[in-house]
C-alpha positions in Angstrom: -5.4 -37.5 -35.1 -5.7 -34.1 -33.8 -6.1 -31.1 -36.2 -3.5 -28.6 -36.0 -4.4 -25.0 -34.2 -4.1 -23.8 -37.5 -7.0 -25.3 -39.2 -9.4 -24.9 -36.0 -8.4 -21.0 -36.1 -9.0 -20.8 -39.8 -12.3 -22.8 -39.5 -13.4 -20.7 -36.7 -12.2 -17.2 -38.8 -14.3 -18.7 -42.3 -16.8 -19.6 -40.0 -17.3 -15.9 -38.0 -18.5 -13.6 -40.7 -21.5 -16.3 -41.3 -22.4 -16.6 -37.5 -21.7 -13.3 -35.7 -22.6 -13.6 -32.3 -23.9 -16.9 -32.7 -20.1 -18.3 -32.8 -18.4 -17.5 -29.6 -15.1 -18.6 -28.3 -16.1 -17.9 -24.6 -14.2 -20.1 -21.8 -17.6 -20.4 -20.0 -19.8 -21.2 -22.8 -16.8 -23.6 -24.3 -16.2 -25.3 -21.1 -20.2 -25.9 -20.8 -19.9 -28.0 -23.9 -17.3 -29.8 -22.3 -19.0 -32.6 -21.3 -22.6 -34.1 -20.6 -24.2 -35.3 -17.1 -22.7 -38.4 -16.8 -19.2 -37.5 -17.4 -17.6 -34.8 -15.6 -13.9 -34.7 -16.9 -14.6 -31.7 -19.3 -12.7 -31.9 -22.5 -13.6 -28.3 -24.0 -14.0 -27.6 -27.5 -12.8 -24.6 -29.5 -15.4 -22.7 -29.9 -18.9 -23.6 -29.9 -21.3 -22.5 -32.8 -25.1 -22.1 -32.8 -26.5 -22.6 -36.2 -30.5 -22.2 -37.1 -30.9 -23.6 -40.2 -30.2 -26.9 -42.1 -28.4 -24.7 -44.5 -26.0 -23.5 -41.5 -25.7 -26.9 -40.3 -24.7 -27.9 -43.9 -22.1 -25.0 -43.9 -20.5 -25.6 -40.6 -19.9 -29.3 -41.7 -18.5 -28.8 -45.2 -16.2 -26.0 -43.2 -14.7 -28.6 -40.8 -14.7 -31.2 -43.1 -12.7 -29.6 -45.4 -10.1 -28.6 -42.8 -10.0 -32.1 -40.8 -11.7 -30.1 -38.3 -13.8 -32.1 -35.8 -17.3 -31.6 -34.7 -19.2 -32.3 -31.6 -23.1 -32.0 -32.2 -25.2 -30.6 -28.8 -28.5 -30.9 -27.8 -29.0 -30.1 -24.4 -26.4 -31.6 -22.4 -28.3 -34.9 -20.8 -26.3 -37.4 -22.2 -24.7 -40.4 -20.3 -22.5 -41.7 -22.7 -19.6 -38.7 -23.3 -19.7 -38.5 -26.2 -19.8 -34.6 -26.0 -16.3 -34.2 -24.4 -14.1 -32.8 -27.3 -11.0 -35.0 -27.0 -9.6 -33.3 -30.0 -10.8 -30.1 -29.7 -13.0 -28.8 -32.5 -16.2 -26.9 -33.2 -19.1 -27.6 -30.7 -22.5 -27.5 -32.8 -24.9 -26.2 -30.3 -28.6 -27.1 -31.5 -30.5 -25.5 -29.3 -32.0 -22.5 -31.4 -33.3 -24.9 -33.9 -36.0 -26.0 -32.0 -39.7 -25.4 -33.7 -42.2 -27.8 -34.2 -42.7 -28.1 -37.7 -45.9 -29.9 -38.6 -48.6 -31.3 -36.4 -51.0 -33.9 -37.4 -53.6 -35.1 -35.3 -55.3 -37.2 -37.8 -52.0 -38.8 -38.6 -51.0 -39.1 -35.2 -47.3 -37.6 -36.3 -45.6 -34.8 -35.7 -42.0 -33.0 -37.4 -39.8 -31.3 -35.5 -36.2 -29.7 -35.5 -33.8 -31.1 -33.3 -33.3 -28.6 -30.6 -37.0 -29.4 -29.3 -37.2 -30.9 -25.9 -39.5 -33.7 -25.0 -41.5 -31.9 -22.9 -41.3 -28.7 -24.8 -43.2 -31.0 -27.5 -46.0 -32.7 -25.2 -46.8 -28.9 -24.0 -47.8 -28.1 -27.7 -49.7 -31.3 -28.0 -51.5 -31.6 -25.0 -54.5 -29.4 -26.2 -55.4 -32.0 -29.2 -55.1 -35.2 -26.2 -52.0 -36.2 -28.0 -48.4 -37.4 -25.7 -45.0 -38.5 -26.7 -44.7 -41.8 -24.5 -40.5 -41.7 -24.1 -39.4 -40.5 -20.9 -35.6 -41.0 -20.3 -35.1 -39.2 -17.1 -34.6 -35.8 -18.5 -35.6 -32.8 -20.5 -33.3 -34.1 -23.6 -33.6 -32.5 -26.8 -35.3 -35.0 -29.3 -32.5 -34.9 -32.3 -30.2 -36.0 -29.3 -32.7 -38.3 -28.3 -32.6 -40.4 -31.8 -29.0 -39.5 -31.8 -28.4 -41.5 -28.9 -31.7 -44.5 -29.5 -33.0 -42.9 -26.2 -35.1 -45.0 -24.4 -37.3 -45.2 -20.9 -39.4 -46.8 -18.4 -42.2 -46.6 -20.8 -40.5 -48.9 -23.2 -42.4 -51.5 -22.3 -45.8 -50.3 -24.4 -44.4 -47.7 -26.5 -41.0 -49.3 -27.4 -37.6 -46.8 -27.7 -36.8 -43.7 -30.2 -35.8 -46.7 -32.7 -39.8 -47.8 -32.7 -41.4 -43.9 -32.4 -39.1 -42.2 -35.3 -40.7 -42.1 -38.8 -38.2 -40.1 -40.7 -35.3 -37.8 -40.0 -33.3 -35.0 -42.1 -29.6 -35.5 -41.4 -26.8 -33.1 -42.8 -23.6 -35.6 -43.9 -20.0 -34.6 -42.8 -19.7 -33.8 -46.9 -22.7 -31.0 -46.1 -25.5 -33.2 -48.1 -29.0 -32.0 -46.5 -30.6 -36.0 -47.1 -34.5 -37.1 -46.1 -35.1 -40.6 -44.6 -38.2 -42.9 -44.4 -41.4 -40.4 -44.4 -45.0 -40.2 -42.6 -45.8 -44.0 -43.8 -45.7 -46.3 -41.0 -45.3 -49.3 -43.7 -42.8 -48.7 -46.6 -40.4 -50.9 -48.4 -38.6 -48.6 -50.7 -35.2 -48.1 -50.7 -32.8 -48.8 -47.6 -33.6 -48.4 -43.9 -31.6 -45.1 -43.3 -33.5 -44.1 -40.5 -32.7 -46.9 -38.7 -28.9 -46.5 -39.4 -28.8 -43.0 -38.1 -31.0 -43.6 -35.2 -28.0 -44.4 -32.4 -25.4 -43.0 -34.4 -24.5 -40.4 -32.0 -23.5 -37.8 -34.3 -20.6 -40.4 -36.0 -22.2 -40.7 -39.6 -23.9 -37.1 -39.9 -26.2 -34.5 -37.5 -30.0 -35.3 -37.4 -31.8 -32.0 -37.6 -34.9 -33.1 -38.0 -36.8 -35.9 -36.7 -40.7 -37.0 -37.6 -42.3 -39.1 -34.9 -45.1 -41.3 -33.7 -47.5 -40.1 -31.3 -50.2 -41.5 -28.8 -53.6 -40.4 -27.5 -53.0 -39.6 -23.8 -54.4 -42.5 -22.0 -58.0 -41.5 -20.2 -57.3 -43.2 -17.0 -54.1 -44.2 -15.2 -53.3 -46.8 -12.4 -50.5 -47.6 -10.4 -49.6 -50.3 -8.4 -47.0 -51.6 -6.0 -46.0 -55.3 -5.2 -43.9 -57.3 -2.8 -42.4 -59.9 -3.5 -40.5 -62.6 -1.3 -37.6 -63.0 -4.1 -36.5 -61.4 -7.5 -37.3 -64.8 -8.9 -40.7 -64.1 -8.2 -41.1 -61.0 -9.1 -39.3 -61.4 -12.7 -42.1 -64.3 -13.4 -44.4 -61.8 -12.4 -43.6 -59.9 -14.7 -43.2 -62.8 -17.9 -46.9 -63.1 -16.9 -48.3 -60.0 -16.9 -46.0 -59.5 -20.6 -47.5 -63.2 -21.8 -51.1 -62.4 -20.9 -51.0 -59.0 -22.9 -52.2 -56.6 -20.2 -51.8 -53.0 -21.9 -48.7 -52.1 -19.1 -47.0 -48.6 -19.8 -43.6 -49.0 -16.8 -42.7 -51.8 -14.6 -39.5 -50.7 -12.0 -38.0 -52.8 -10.0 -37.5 -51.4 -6.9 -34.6 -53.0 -4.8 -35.0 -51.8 -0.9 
């Protein structure tokens, strides 16, 4: 059900005061948050806020919660699946300026980051202690959208999706609750697997705003190879093969010309 005008326009004036500049109502910037890449039949929201904290995130939340107000969360745009257009209408919640990298740990191979990083915003910071993270889904998507969405990649084949890589998340509930899941253990059994039910969620169940993720050595040498084959029969047991005999593969495409 759509919220009536009123409780948008009240939301957006409880919200202004808080936010400043950071809370516009701009037909550009609204119309921008309209839709991702794969859609392009833009459903604008109302106004489109850019919180920096978990504490704003939390605020915003309770805010539209209260007022049956709905919320669209935003990484950067990338996404296939539309869920950004704003059907109803609503407050767009623009992640983009929570994006530092919080802890780094070699040792640990693991890292913690806000949600408005980018992939390769994240593997630029890395790079100088020969650390990489593997998942490459086509483009420069911000990782809380990432596990938002289960993002995945060609390199799924070695280093699995977001759903194998992510250790732990903070995610801000619809209520405003500010709640840790799973940790920096790669093996626990305590509690239910919340990370797991977030991971995919795309924004339904709360906003991720924090994610802590796996990370890999960068390889020291890499080879590429292309086959022919006469058949896709044969080149799909090709590939059982290589899979069954363990060869360390990162990508396999199939390339259909």
């Amino acid at each position: 059900m759509n919220a009536p005008v009123s409780n948008t326009a009240g939301v957006i004036a409880a919200l202004a005061p808080c936010f400043g500049p950071r809370l516009t109502m701009s037909s550009a910037v609204r119309v921008a948050h309209g839709c991702g890449e794969g859609l392009r039949d833009i459903a604008a929201p109302d106004a489109v806020v850019f919180p920096e904290t978990n504490a704003e995130v939390a605020h915003i939340l309770t805010t539209c919660n209260t007022a049956h107000v709905p919320v669209i969360p935003f990484g950067t745009g990338t996404s296939l699946e539309g869920q950004l257009q704003a059907t109803l209408g609503g407050v767009s919640i623009d992640l983009s300026r929570m994006n530092a990298i919080l802890t780094v740990n070699p040792a640990d191979l693991d890292c913690r980051v806000q949600a408005g990083v980018t992939r390769e915003d994240l593997n630029h910071a890395i790079r100088a202690d020969g650390l990489f993270f593997p998942l490459d889904p086509g483009a420069n998507a911000s990782l809380g959208g990432m596990a938002a969405t289960r993002a995945s990649g060609t390199n799924a084949v070695r280093y699995g999706t977001m759903r194998e890589v992510t250790l732990g998340l903070t995610v801000v509930t619809p209520q405003g609750k500010i709640i840790p899941t799973g940790g920096r253990a790669r093996k626990s059994s305590a509690g239910y697997d919340l990370t797991r039910l977030y991971i995919g969620s795309e924004g339904t169940l709360g906003i991720i705003t924090e994610v802590q993720l796996r990370l890999f050595g960068i390889p020291e040498t890499i080879s590429a190879a292309s086959v022919q084959f006469a058949n896709l029969s044969a080149a799909v047991e090709a590939v059982m093969l290589v899979m069954q005999m363990g060869i360390p593969v990162a990508r396999i495409e199939l390339l259909d010309a």
